[in-house]
C-alpha positions as CSV (number, residue, x, y, z in Angstrom):
1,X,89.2,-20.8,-1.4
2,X,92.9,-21.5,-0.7
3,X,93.8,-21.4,-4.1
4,X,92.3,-18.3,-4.5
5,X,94.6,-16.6,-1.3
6,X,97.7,-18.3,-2.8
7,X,97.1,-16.5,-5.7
8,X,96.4,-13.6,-4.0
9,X,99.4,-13.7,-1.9
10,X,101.5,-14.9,-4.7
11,X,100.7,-11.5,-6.6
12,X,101.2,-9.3,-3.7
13,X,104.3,-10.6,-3.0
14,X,105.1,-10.3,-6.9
15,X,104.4,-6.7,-6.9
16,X,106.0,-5.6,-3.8
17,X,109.2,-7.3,-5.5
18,X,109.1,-5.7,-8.7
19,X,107.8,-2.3,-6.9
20,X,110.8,-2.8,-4.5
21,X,113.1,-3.3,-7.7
22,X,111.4,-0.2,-9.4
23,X,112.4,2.1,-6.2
24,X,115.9,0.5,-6.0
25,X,117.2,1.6,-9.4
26,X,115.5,4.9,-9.0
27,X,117.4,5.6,-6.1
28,X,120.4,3.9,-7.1
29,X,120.8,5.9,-9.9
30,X,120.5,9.0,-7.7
31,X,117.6,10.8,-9.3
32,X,115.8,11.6,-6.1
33,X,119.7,13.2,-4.9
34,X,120.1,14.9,-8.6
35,X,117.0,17.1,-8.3
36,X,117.5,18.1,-4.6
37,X,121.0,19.3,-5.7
38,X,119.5,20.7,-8.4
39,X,117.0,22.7,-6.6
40,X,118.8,23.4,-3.4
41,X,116.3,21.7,-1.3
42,X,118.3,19.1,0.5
43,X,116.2,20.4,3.8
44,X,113.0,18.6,2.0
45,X,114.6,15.3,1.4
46,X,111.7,13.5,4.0
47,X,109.0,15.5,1.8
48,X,110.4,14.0,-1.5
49,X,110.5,10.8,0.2
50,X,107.1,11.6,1.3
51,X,105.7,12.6,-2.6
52,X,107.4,9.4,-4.1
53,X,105.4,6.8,-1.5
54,X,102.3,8.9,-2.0
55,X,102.7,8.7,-6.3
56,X,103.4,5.2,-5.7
57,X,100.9,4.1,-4.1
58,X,97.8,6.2,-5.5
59,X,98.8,5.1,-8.9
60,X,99.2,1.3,-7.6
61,X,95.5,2.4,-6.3
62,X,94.5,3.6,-9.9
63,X,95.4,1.0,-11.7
64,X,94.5,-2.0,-10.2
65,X,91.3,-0.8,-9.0
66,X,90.5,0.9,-12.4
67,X,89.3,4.5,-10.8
68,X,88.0,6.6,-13.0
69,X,89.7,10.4,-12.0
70,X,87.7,12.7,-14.0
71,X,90.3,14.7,-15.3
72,X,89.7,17.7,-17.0
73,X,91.6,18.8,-20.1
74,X,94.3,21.0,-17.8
75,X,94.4,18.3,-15.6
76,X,95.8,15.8,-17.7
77,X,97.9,19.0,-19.5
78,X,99.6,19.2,-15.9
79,X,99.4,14.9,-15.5
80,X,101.3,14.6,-18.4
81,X,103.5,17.9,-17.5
82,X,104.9,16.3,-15.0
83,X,104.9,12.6,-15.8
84,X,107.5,14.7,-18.5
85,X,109.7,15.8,-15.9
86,X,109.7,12.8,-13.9
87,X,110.6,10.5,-16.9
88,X,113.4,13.4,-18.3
89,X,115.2,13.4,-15.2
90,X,115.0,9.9,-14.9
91,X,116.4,9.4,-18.8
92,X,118.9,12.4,-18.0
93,X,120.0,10.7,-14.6
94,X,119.9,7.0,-15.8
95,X,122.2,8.4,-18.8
96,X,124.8,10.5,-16.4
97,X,124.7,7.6,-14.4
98,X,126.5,5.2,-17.1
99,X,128.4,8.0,-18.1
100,X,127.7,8.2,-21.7
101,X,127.0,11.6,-21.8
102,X,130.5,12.4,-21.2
103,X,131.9,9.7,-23.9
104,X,129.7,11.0,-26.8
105,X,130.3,14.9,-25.9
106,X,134.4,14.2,-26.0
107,X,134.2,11.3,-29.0
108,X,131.9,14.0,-31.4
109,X,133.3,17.5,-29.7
110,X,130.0,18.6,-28.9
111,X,130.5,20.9,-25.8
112,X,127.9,23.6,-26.8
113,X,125.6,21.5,-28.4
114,X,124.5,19.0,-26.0
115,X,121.8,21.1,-24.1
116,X,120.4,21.0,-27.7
117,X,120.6,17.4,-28.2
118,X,118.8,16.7,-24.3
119,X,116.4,19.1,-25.4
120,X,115.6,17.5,-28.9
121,X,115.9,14.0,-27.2
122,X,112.9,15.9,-25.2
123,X,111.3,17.0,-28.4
124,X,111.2,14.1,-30.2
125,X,110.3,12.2,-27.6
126,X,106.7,14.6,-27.3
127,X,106.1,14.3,-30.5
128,X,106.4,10.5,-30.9
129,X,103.7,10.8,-27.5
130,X,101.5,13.1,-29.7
131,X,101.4,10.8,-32.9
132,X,100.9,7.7,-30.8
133,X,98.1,9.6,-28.9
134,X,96.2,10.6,-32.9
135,X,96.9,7.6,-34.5
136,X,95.9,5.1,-31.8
């Protein structure tokens, strides 16, 4: 019986870590601060805050309890929708955050092109979803 609450407190302490890690680098790479700028909605920084606890801990809730959510087909259109937002702006804002966007744009002279490159990066990165999603 007290192994079995070690253990038990061992992984919830392991998970709030790597959860707390998770959050840190999202918000140290300012993604939440990119898209309110973005969208001029500074005024709904406690609602974002709000959104991003909620996510987090439904899909904690999800996953380790294995619920089944009997999605629909447009439901998991708009899942993965915006799963694709959330991980372009977090590729787009982990990238502007090291500043390599810049390098490559100035180093290759591609001023005009790179909304074309993000969007193919975007492209590519569907269709490698897709074939994984056939194939396995």
């Amino acid at each position: 019986m007290i192994n079995t609450l070690i253990l038990i407190f061992i992984g919830i302490s392991a998970g709030m870590a790597v959860s707390a890690g998770v959050f840190g680098f999202i918000v140290a790479i300012g993604i939440i601060n990119r898209l309110m700028a973005a969208t001029d909605t500074a005024k709904l920084a406690l609602l974002y805050e709000d959104m991003i606890t909620t996510g987090a801990v439904l899909g904690n809730i999800v996953y380790i309890f294995s619920v089944d959510t009997h999605l629909t087909i447009i439901g998991l259109m708009l899942y993965g929708l915006f799963f694709g937002f959330f991980h372009g702006a977090l590729a787009v804002s982990l990238a502007e955050a090291i500043k390599i966007m810049p390098v490559v744009e100035k180093r290759f002279s591609l001023g005009r092109a790179m909304p074309y490159i993000i969007m193919m990066f975007a492209v590519g990165k569907a269709l490698g979803s897709l074939y994984y999603l056939w194939n396995y």
